[in-house]
N, C-alpha and C positions, 0 to 999 in steps of 0.2 A: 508556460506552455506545458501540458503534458502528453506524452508520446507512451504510450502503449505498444510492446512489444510482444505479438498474439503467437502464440503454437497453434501448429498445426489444430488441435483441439479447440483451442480457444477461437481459430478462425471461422471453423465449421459450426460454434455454437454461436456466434453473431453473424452469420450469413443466411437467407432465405433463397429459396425460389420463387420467383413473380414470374407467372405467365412462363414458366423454363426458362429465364434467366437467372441468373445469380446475383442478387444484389445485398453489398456486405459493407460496411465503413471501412473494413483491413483494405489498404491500399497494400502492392507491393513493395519488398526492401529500397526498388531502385528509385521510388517519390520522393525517397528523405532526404536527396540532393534537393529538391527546388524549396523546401524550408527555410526561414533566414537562420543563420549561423548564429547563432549568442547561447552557447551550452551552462553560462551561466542564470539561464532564465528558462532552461528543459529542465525536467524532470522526467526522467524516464525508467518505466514499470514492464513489466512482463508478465502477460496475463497467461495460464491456466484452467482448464476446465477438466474436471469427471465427472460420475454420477458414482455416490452413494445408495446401493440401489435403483431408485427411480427419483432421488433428489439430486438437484444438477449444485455442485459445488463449484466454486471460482477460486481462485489465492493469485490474489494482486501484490507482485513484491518489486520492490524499490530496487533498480539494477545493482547504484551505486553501495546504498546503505544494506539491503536484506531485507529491510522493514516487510516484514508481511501482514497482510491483512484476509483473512477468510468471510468468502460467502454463501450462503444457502438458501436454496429454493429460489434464485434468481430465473426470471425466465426467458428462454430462449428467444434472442434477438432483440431483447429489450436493450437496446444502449443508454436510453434515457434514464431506464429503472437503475442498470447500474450506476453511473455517473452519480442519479440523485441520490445512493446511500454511499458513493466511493470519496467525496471531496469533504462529507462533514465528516465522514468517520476518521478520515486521516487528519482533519484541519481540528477535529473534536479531541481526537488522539492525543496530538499535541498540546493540548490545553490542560485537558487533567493528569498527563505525566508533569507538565511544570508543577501545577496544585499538590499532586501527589508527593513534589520533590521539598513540598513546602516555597518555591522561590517567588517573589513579588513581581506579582501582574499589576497592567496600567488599570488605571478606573473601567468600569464593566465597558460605560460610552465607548472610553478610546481603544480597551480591547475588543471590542466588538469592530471597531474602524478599523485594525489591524488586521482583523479576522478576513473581514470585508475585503481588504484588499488584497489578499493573498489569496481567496478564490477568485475573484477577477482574473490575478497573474494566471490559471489553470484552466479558465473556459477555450480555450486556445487548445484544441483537442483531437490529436491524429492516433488511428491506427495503423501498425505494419504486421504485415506477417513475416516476424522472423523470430531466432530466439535463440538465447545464451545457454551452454549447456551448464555451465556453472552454475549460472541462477538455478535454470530448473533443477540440479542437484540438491538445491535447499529450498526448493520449492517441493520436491519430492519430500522432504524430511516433514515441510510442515504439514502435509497431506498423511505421513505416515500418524503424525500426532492426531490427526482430527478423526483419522479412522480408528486409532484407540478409543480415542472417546467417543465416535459414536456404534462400536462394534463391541467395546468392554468396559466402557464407563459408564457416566449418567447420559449420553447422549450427545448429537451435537445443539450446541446451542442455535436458536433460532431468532430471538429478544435483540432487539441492540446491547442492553446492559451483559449477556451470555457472550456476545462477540466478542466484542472489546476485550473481556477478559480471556478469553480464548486468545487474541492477539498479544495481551499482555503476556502470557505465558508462552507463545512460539516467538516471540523476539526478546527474552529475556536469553535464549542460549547461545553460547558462545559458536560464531562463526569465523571464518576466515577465506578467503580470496584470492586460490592461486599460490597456495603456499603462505604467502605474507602474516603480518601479525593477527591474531586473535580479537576479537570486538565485539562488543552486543549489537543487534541491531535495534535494540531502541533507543538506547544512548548515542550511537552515531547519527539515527534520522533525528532526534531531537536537536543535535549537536548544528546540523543541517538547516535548523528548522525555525531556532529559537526567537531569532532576531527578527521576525514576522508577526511576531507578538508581541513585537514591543519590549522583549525584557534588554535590559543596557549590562546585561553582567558580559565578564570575558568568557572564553570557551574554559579556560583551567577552573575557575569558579561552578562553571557548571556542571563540569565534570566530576567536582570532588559534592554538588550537590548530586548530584547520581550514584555517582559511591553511596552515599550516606543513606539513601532511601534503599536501594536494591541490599543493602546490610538489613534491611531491617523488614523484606518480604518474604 
């Protein structure tokens, strides 16, 4: 299941007016009582929106992990459009930081059956309008990075291949939570994440394969 947690912003950019009513998929904070309870089978994100300009930007971040993902040029009220670049990019994600770390994937078939089924676990799909200040803290951060680049760098990217890396480089920095210990968010949502593709290594194994590749970008 995935639960999206909408800001006020983010609420206003997937809600319309029909006929002067308001019709929006953001239910209220108090719907997420009648969901079934199993928080090991949620994944839950917190969605933002601005404009760059006249480009409407999004930054979809992972409550637990920080994982962030950036979007551009998305258009307003499309939920379909987002969802249909939000489950590969993040399910895509995870595929080639494994490749990238060097660690052994099942056969293309059986990872692709693995793929297969862990978007399945994710069509399961609610909006709320609420939202953590914490996150948006490092949701602001990644926004601060994107508007470098598109206010004093090359621009922002717009490509799938320009995202991704864009995402590679706002969840390579070190975060924290409340005080507590220090952590990447890409190593944590991988960490999250692994065992839906299939690989059988342990979590210390994987982690000393993430050491080993982040030594060497």
């Amino acid at each position: 299941m995935l639960i999206f947690d909408c800001t006020q912003a983010a609420c206003e950019f997937f809600s319309r007016k029909v006929k002067g009513k308001l019709v929006s998929p953001v239910q209220p904070p108090s719907a997420i009582s009648l969901l079934p309870v199993n928080e090991a089978s949620i994944e839950r994100w917190q969605l933002h929106t601005t404009k760059f300009g006249k480009t409407n930007i999004l930054v979809a971040m992972n409550v637990e992990t920080r994982y962030a993902m950036l979007f551009v040029g998305l258009g307003r009220n499309d939920v379909d459009g987002f969802l249909s670049q939000f489950i590969p990019r993040y399910l895509g994600g995870m595929v080639l930081m494994a490749l990238n770390m060097g660690l052994v994937l099942p056969p293309e078939v059986e990872l692709n059956r693995y793929v297969n089924e862990w978007a399945d676990t994710l069509e399961d799909v609610h909006f709320f309008k609420r939202g953590d200040r914490s996150v948006q803290a490092h949701i602001n951060d990644v926004l601060g990075l994107a508007a470098h680049e598109a206010y004093e760098g090359p621009g922002l990217p717009i490509e799938l291949g320009g995202l991704v890396g864009f995402d590679g480089i706002a969840n390579r920095f070190l975060r924290s939570i409340k005080g507590g210990d220090y952590f990447r968010p890409a190593e944590l949502a991988f960490q999250k994440a692994y065992r839906h593709l299939g690989i059988t290594m342990d979590p210390q194994e994987v982690a000393q394969a993430h050491q080993r590749w982040f030594a060497t970008r």
